[in-house]
N, C-alpha and C positions, 0 to 999 in steps of 0.2 A: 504494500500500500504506500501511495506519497502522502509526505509533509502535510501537503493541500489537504487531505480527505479528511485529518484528525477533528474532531468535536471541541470546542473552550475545555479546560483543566485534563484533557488528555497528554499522558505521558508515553513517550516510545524513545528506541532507542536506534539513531544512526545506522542505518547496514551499507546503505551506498551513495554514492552524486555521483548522477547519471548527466553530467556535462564535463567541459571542456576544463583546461589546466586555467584559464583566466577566473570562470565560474568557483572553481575548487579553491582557488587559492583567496579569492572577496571571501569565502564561505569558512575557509581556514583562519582569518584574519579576524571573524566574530567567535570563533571559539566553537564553529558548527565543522563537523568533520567525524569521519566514522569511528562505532565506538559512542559516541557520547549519546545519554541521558538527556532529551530533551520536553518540555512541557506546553502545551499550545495557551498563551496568554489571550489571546484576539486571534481568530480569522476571519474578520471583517476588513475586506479591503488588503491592506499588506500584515500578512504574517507575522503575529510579534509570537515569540519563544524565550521560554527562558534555560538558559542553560547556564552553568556553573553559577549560580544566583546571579545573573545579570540577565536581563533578557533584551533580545537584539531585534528588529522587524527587518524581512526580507520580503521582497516581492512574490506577488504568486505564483509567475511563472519559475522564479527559484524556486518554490515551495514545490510546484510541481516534478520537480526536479531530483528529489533526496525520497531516497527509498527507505522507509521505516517498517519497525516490527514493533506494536501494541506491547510496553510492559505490563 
């Protein structure tokens, strides 16, 4: 399942980003990268997340982008 699909206060965890090394690396520079624990703050509009208690908003089509697995 993508980033995009997750419901408000839902948590999953990182398995892929399924785009290019520019996309990976903007996504690596908020603290989003596989492996990580993430939680859906708002997806209304731009995706905010929070991860290592900060949370960061990316766009949908980013969100569309990162493949997650339901904790």
């Amino acid at each position: 399942m993508m980033l995009a699909q997750l419901g408000t206060d839902e948590s999953a965890r990182i398995i892929a980003i399924e785009g290019g090394q520019g996309m990976r690396q903007k996504l690596f520079l908020r603290g989003l990268m596989e492996g990580k624990v993430v939680r859906i703050v708002s997806n209304h509009g731009p995706v905010a997340v929070e991860v290592d208690r900060s949370v960061v908003a990316i766009g949908w089509g980013m969100a569309q982008k990162i493949r997650v697995m339901r904790c």
